[in-house]
N, C-alpha and C positions, 0 to 999 in steps of 0.2 A: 703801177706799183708792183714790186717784185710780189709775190703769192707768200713765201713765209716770213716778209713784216710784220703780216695779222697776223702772226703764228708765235709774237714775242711775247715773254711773260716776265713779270717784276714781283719782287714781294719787298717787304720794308723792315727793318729792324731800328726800332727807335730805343734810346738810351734817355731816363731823367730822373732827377734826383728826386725821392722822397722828402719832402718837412712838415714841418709847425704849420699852424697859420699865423706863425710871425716871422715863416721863411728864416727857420732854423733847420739846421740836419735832422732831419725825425732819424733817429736809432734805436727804434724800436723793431724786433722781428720783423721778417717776411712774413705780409698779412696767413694765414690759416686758411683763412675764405681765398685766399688764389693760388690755395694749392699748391703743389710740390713746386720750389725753385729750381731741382731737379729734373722732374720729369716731366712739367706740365709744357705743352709744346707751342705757347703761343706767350705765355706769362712767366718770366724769368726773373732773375738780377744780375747785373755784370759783373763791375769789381767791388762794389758793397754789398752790404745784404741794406742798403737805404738807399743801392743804384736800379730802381726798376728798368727789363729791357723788355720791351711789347712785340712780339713778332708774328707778322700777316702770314698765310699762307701767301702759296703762288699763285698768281693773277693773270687774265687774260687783256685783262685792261686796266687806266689806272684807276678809274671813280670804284670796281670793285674794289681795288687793293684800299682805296681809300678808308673807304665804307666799312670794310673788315678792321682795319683798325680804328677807328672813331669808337667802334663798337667794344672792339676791345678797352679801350681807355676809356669808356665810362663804366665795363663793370668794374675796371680796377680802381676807379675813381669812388665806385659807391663802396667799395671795399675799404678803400682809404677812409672814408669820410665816417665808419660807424664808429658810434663811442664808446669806448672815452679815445680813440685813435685821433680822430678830427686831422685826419694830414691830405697833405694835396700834390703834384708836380709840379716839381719846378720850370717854367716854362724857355728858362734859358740853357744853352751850351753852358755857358762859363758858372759855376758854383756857385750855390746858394753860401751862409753863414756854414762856417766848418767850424768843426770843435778848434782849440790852441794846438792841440796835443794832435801829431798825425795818428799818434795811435790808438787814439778814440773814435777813430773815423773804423765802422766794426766793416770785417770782410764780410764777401759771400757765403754763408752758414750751407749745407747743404748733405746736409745728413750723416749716417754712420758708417756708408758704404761706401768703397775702396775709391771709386770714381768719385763720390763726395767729397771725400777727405784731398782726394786729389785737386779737386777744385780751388779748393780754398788754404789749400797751400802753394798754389800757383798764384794765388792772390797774394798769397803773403810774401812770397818771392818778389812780385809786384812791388809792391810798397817797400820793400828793401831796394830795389835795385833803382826807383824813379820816387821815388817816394807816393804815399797815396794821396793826398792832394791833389796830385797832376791827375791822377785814376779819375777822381770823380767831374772832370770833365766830359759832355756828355755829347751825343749827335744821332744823325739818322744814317744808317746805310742801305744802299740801295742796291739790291741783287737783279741780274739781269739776265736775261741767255734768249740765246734765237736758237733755233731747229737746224740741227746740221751742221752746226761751225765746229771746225776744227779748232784743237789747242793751237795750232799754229796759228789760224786766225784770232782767236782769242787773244794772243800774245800783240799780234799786230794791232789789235784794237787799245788794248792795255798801252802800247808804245803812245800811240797817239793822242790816247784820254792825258798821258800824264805830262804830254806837251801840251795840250791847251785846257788843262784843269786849271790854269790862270781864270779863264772867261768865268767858269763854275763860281771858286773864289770870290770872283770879284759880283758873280747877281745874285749869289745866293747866300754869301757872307753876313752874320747877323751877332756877332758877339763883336761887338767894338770899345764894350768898356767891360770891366769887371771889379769886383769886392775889393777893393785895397789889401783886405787880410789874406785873399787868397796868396800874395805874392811876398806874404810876410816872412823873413830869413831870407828870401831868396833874390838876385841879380837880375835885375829887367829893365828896358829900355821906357815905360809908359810913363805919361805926363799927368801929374793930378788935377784931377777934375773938379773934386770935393777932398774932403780931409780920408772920407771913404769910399771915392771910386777911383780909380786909374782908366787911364784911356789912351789910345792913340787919335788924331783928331782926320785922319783918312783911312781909319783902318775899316778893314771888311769882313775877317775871322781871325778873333785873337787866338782863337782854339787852333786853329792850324799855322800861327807863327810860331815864332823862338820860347814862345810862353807855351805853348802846350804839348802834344806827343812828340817830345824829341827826347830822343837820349844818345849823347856821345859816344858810346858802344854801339849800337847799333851805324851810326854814323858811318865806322870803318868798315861794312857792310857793304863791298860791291856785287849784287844784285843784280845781275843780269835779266832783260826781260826777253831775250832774242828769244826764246824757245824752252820748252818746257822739262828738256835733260839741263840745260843751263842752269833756270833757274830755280829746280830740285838739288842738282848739285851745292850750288850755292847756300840755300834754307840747309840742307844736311852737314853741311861744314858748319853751319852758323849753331845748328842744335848739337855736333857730335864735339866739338874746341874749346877747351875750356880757358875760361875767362880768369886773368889774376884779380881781378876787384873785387867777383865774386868767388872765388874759392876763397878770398881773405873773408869772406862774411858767413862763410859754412855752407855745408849741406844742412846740421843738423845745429841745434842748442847745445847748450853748453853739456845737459846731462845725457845728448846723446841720443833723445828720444824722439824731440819736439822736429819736424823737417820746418825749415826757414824757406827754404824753396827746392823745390821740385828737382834741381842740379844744378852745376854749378858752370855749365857754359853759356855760351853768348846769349842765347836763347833758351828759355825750360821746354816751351813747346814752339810750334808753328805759328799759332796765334799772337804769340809776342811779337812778331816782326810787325813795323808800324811800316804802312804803304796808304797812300790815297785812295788804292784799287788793286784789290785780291783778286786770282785766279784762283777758282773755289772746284768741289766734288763733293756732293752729298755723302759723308761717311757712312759706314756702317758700325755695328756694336762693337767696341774695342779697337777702331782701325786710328792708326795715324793719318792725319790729313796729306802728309805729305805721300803716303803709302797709295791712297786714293787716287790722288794724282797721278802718280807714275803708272800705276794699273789701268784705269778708264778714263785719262785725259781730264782737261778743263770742260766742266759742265756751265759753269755761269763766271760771273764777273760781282764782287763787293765792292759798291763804288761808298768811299768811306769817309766823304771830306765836307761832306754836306751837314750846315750848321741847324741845330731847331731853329722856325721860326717863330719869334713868339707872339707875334700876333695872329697864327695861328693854331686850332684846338690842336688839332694832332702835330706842329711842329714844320708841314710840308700841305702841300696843296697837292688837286689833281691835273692842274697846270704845269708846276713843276715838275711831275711826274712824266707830261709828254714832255716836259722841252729834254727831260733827262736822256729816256727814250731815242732823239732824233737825234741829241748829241752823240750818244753810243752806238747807232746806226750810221753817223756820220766817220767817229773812228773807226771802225770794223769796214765800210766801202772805201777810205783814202787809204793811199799807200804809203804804207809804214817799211820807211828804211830802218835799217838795226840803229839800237841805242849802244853809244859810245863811253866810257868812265867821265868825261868829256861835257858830254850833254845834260848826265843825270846830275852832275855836278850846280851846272847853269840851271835845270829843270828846281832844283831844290830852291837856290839863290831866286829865280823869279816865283813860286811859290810864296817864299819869305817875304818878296816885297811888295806882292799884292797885300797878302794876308795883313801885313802893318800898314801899308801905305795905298791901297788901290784906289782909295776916290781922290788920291793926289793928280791935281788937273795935269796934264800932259806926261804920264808916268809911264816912264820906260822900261823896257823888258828884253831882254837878249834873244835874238833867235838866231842863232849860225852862229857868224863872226860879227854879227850888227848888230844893232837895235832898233827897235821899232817900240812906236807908240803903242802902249796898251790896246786904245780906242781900237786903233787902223788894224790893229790885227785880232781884236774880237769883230770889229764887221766884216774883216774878209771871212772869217767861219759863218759870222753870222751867215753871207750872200750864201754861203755853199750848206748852210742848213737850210732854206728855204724850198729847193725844190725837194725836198726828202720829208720836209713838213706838208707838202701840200698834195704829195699822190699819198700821206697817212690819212689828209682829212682836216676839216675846216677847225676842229679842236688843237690840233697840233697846229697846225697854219698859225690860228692865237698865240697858241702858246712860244714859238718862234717872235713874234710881232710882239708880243708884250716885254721879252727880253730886250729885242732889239732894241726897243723905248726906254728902259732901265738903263741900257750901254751909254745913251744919248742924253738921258737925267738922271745922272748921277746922286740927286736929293732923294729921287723915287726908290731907289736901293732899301734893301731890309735892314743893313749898316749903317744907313744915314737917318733912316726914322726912329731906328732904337737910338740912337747917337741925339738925335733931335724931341723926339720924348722924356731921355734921361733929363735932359736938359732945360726944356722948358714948362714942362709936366710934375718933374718928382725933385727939382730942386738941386738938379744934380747928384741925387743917389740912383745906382744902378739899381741896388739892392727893390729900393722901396719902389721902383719901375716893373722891377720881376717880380716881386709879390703880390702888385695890384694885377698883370697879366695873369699870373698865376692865378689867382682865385676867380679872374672873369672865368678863365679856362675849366675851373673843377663847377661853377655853376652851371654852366653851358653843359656841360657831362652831365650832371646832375637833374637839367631838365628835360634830356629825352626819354623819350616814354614812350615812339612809337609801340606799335605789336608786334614790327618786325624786329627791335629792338629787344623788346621782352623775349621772345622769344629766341635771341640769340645769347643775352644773361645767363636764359635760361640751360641753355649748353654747355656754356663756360663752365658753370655753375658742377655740372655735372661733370666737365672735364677737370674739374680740380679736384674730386673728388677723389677722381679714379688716379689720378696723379700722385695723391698722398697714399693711393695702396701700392702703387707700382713703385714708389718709391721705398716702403716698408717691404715688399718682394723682395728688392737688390740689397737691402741691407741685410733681410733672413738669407739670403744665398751666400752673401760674402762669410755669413757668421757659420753657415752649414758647412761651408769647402775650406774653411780654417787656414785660407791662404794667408801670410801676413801681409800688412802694409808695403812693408821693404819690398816683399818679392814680386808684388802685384806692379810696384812702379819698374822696376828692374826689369819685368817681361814689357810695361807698356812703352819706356824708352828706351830700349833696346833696336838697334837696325840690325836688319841682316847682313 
């Protein structure tokens, strides 16, 4: 085994919705007891303030990264549970009950300071431009880096994750039916199941078909991954060009005051761009992402496509975590030729038809100018993941071999058992399937009590603390330096 394999490290950023325990949108505040939304660096919210996002440090292996999260989601779970709060996570990708109204569904709140305010008018730009709905769609991402690699390797790893993030898709896909209401007003291809579930009857992640992070705008987006001047170039035309759909819906409200979003080109920031898997840099205070990049290269990888599971507490296993591992050790060692407008075109299109259709028996998928069977060309990664699992060590070795098994019984899929639970379990409702998962999930949180547990609470406990002062610091600073609003954003999206 090469010497810095051991030297790889992961951390995990899980996304899920807050509710009831009637598996309604709880819209009630970010709990108090976890602390600043803001500044607390493991307990956040994404595009709600009812979207909790859990984020691990980085890990040496994956049973820690694991572990660190479990931990984390039961002290947010004991948080959730005190009363008169009584709410739990929703243990699916695809949405709990949504208000009728998209604009009951309340954004990210997140203080009185300049970056605050920021926040949460990027959210709201959000919800104009995709509406919010689609937002509270939820999942896990997985950050990755090895010792030494170059952007330019990076970029090669990147090329090849997004040719065979099919395989991914298709073992670890788990939202295959969803709410009827989520899809209400809007054009979709799903078959009903019940009067209130929709489904496709081989699908494997409805979240990453034509139902979830897509937008048309972005669409005209060609994206280069050849290399890291390319694709900075590209993100900076996409944040500096302004958009007619959105400049027809303002920068600001009507009386001039209120910002609707953050600008009015293709893009407000960097993070608006939707990809399977980010080329990422640890920012610093005030920096653009994009600025990072161009200055000290690609650091890690956001692998971003991967669905909760919900028969499990945290969403992901530490099995899934080496097969993720061997998968991105496998694209970073193969040889990644440049992507073509060509290919990414085809890469989308097979994307789309696993995500609707992958447990359809003999399902084809475009590689070149041919096709090839789904199957025949997740075994052939499979064979060449093998030896790369087995100089990691007899856990990865598993974890290869249990995939392999999944490719070959397609019932054994996380697609096919939520698909097969809906159905013969809850009557055919999705809903009342994710609510019984749900609350196993917040009891299970609720019964660990080791000491190493206690006394990890007890940390948190104290990091949210110090969260809610450091978060009252930047708002006395912003109010001390009398900078306004306008000019605060005007310096931070500004290029040189």
């Amino acid at each position: 085994m090469r010497a810095d394999w051991k030297k790889m490290l992961r951390g995990v950023e899980k996304e899920s919705l807050r509710t009831d325990m009637s598996g309604i949108l709880a819209r009630t505040p970010h709990p108090k007891a976890l602390g600043s939304a803001l500044t607390h660096p493991y307990i956040t919210t994404d595009f709600s303030e009812s979207q909790m996002e859990l984020i691990t440090g980085v890990h040496p292996d994956a049973e820690t990264c694991y572990n660190e999260l479990f931990n984390i989601q039961c002290f947010t779970q004991r948080a959730l549970s005190e009363k008169p709060r009584n709410e739990m996570l929703w243990v699916s990708s695809m949405p709990c009950q949504l208000p009728e109204d998209d604009d009951d569904i309340p954004l990210g709140q997140y203080g009185t300071s300049h970056i605050g305010q920021a926040k949460t008018v990027y959210r709201r730009g959000l919800g104009f431009r995709y509406g919010r709905r689609m937002q509270t769609i939820s999942g896990i991402h997985y950050n990755w880096s090895l010792p030494d690699v170059s952007s330019e390797q990076y970029f090669g790893l990147i090329r090849n994750f997004r040719r065979h993030a099919f395989l991914l898709l298709y073992l670890f896909g788990a939202s295959p039916a969803v709410a009827s209401s989520f899809v209400q007003g809007r054009e979709h291809r799903l078959q009903a199941l019940t009067n209130e579930t929709l489904y496709l009857p081989h699908a494997t992640s409805l979240r990453m078909g034509r139902l979830g992070y897509q937008s048309d705008a972005q669409s005209a987006l060609a994206v280069s991954y050849n290399g890291l001047e390319g694709y900075t170039q590209s993100l900076q035309s996409a944040l500096t060009t302004p958009y007619p759909a959105y400049e027809a819906m303002g920068l600001c409200d009507a009386d001039g005051i209120h910002y609707r979003q953050l600008s009015t080109t293709l893009l407000q920031i960097e993070n608006e761009f939707y990809g399977t898997i980010r080329p990422k840099r640890t920012i610093r205070s005030g920096e653009r992402p994009l600025h990072a990049l161009r200055e000290r290269g690609v650091e890690y990888v956001e692998v971003r496509l991967m669905d909760l599971d919900p028969f499990e507490p945290v969403g992901i296993t530490p099995q899934t975590m080496r097969f993720l591992d061997v998968f991105l050790l496998h694209c970073l060692q193969t040889a990644s030729p440049p992507d073509t407008p060509e290919e990414i075109a085809t890469l989308s299109h097979n994307q789309h038809r696993v995500a609707e259709h992958g447990r359809e028996p003999h399902l084809m998928l475009e590689r070149g100018d041919k096709e090839i069977a789904l199957r025949e060309w997740g075994l052939e990664i499979m064979q060449e993941l093998h030896p790369i699992a087995a100089q990691l060590g007899e856990s990865y070795a598993d974890a290869v071999n249990a995939a392999q098994h999944h490719l070959h019984h397609p019932d054994t899929l996380p697609s096919a058992r939520v698909l097969r639970a809906i159905q013969d379990d809850f009557g055919g409702s999705f809903t009342a399937f994710t609510q019984a998962q749900s609350e196993i999930t917040r009891d299970a949180m609720l019964k660990t009590n080791t000491a190493l547990a206690q006394q990890q609470q007890a940390t948190l406990a104290t990091m949210a603390t110090q969260s809610l002062y450091e978060q009252a610091q930047k708002e006395k600073m912003d109010r001390d330096n009398a900078v306004s609003f306008s000019s605060y954003l005007t310096k931070y999206l500004s290029f040189p």
